[in-house]
C-alpha positions, 0 to 999 in steps of 0.5 A: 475540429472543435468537438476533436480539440474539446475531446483532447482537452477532456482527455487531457484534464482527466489524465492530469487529475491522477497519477499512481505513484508508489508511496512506502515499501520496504524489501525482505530484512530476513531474506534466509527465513532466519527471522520472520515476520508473519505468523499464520496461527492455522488452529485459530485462523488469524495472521499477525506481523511484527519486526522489532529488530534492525536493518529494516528501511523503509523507503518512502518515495512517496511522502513529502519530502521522499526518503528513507526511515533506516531502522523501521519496525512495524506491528500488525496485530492479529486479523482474523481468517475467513476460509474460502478455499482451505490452505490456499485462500482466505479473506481477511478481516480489518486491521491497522498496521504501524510504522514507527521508530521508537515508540509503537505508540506513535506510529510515523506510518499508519495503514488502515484496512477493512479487509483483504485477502490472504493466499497461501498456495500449498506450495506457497510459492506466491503467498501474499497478503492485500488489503482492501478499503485501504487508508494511509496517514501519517505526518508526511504522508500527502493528502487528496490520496485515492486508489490506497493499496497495500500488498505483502509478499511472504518468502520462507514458509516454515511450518511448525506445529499449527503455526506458519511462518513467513518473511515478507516485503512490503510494497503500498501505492495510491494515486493522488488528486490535484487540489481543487485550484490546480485542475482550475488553472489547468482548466483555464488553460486548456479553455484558453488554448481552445479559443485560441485555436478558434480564433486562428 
């Protein structure tokens, strides 16, 4: 009974010590393709995204304060394409992408990445972009962030010359870590919920 209470309280601890939570995303500004937001550089092999315009929210569920930021731009500068399987599969190289307002300069929301992968299915019905070693900072973002992602799903594929562009959404995630001081008192309290059930 003692080892099952002890396995629990394990158990317990380590399901409070993370939780995934979404934590910025937006949804596609130009949903008819009108205005896109990546371009593909095929002859170069380098993907680069921006959107200057407005009527871009970005909804932040996930920073302190939670929220919204109407009129959101972003920029990604270009990153560079490394072949895996011609016109379908790629991995990419690292990068920065900014959030902000006004000034590019100062970003509200900055994603890091070492890399990625970028899928462009012929049909490009599931063209998709994902970032790896991932990293988020800004003023409202939360800290003892773990498990960063990101992913952009690009819409609208239209080919011109050696160049491909898509519209895309935006979806990034992360699970976050309790301070050092709250698994303590959730540890105090399961150890105190266990000597009681000895006791009894």
């Amino acid at each position: 009974m003692r080892r099952t209470l002890f396995v629990t309280a394990l158990l317990a601890l380590g399901v409070a010590s993370q939780a995934s939570f979404t934590l910025a995303s937006f949804s596609d500004p130009a949903p008819n393709g009108s205005t896109p937001l990546f371009d593909w550089d095929m002859a170069n092999n380098t993907l680069s995204g921006s959107w200057t315009l407005a009527n871009m929210t970005l909804q932040t569920p996930g920073f302190n304060g939670g929220g919204s930021v109407a009129n959101t731009h972003f920029v990604m500068d270009p990153v560079a394409l490394t072949v895996i399987i011609p016109n379908v599969l790629y991995t990419m190289g690292s990068g920065t992408i900014k959030f902000y307002t006004n000034d590019v300069n100062n970003p509200f929301f900055t994603v890091g990445f070492g890399g990625g992968t970028f899928l462009n299915p012929l049909n490009a019905a599931a063209a998709s972009a994902n970032g790896d070693a991932v990293t988020f900072n800004g003023p409202n973002v939360p800290g003892n962030l773990t498990n960063q992602a990101f992913s952009f799903s690009f819409a609208n594929a239209t080919q011109v010359g050696d160049h491909m562009t898509y519209t895309a959404s935006f979806t990034s995630s992360a699970d976050v870590v309790p301070e050092p001081a709250s698994l303590i008192a959730l540890g105090t309290g399961l150890a105190a919920f266990m000597a009681r059930r000895r006791k009894a």
